[in-house]
C-alpha positions in Angstrom: 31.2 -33.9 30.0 33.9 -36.1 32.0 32.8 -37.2 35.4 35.2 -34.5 36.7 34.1 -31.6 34.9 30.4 -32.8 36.0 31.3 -32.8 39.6 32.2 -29.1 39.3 29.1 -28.3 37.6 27.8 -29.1 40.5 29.1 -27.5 43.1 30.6 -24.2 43.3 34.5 -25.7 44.2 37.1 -23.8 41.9 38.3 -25.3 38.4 42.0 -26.1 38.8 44.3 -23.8 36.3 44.6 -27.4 34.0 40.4 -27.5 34.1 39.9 -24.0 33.5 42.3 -24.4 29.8 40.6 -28.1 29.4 37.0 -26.3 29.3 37.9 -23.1 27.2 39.5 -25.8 24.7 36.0 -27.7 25.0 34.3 -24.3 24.8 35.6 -23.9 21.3 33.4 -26.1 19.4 30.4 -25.3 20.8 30.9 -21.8 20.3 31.5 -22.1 16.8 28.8 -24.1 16.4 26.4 -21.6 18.0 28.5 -18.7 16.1 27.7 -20.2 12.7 23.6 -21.4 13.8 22.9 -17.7 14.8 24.6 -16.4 11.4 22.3 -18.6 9.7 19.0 -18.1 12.0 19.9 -14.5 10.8 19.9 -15.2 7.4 17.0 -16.9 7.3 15.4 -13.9 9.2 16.5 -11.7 6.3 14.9 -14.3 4.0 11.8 -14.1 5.9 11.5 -10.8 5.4 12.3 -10.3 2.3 9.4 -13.1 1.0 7.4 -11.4 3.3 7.3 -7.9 2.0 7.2 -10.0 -1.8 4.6 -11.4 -0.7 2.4 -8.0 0.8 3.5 -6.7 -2.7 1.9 -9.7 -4.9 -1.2 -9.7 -2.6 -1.5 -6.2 -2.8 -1.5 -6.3 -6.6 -3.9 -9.8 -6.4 -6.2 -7.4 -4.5 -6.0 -4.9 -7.0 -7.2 -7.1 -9.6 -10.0 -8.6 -7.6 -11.7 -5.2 -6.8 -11.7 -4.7 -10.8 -13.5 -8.4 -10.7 -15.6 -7.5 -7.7 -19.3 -9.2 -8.3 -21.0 -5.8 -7.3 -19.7 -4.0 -10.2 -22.0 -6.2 -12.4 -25.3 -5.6 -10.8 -27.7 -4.0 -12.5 -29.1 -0.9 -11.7 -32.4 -1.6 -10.8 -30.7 -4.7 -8.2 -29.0 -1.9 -6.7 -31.6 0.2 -6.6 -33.5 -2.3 -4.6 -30.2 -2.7 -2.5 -30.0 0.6 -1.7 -33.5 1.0 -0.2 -33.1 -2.1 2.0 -30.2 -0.1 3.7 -32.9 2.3 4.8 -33.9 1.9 8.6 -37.1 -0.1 8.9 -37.9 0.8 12.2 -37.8 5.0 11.7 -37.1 7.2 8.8 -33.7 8.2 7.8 -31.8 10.9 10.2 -29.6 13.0 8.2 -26.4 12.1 9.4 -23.5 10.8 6.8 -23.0 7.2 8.6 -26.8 6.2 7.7 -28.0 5.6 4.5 -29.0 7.4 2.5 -26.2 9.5 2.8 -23.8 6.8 3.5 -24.6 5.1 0.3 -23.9 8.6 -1.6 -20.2 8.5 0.1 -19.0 4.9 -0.8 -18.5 5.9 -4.9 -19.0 7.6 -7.6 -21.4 5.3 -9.4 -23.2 4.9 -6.2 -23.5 8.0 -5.5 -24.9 9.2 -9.0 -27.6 6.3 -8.4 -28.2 7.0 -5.0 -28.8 10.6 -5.7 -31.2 9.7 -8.4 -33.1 7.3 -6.6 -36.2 9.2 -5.7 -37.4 6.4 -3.1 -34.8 7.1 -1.0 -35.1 10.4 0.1 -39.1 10.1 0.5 -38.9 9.7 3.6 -36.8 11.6 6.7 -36.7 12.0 10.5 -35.1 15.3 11.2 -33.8 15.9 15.0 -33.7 19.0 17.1 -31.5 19.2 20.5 -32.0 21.1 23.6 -29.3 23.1 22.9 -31.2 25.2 20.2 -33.0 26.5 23.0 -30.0 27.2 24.9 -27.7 28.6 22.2 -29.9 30.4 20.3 -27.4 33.1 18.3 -25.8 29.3 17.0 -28.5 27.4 16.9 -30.5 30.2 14.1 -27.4 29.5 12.2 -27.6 25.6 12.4 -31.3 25.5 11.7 -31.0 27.7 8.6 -28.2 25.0 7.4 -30.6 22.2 8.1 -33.4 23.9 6.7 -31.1 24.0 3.6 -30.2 19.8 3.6 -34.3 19.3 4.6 -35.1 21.0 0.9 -32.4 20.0 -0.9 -33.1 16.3 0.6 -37.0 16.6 0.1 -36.1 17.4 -3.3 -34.5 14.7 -4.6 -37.2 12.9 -3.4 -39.5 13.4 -6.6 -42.9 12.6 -6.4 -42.8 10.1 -4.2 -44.5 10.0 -1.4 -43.2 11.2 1.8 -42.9 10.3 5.4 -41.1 12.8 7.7 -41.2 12.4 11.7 -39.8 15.1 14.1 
């Protein structure tokens, strides 16, 4: 910048009519240049995005492949097995509820399931809960206990003749 036009940066005198056309002339190039650095920030932004959303699609596919390569579908049955009945609480039976094993572990697939359901050891044992409210609801609470009474034999029977622990 001159030492004139920096003088009026300054200081908040009004540009002459000859400074006004000497800075819009000046203005000229810098605009450009600005013009043609946000048209290519823009492109590049496009670019970005479009390598990103390649990219989500190969790593989707990658992942694809690596569940098929997964470690765990190679165990043996009787590892599993053993797997399976370390997921068991150690510090009280199993309560029937679907985020514990081993109900949990009869949710996560198939094969799971089929092995989990014929694993006698893990349904030998079995805390089964009551609430308050069976007292207090008691036209429901017939109802629920009939449904539990249900799971509590269907669970007991999977069980085999194994052993069995069950707490109240």
């Amino acid at each position: 910048m001159e030492p004139n036009l920096t003088d009026l940066s300054t200081n908040n005198d009004p540009p002459s009519e000859a400074i006004i056309r000497e800075v819009k002339k000046r203005l000229l190039t810098p605009l450009h240049e600005l013009a043609e650095i946000t048209s290519e920030i823009a492109q590049l932004q496009d670019r970005l995005k479009y390598l990103t959303e390649r990219g989500d699609t190969v790593q989707k596919s990658i992942d694809q492949y690596n569940v098929i390569l997964s470690p765990v579908r190679r165990l043996p049955t009787d590892v599993l097995h053993e797997i399976f009945y370390l997921c068991l609480p150690t510090q009280r039976n199993p309560i029937m509820r679907a985020s514990d094993a081993p109900m949990l572990l009869t949710r996560i697939c198939r094969p799971w399931r089929s092995l989990a359901l014929a694993s006698p050891r893990l349904w030998a044992r079995l805390h089964i809960t009551f609430c308050d409210y069976y007292r207090t609801f008691r036209a429901r609470a017939e109802k629920t206990l009939q449904l539990r009474c249900e799971v509590v034999k269907e669970w007991l029977g999977r069980s085999g003749a194994c052993p069995l622990s069950i707490s109240l």
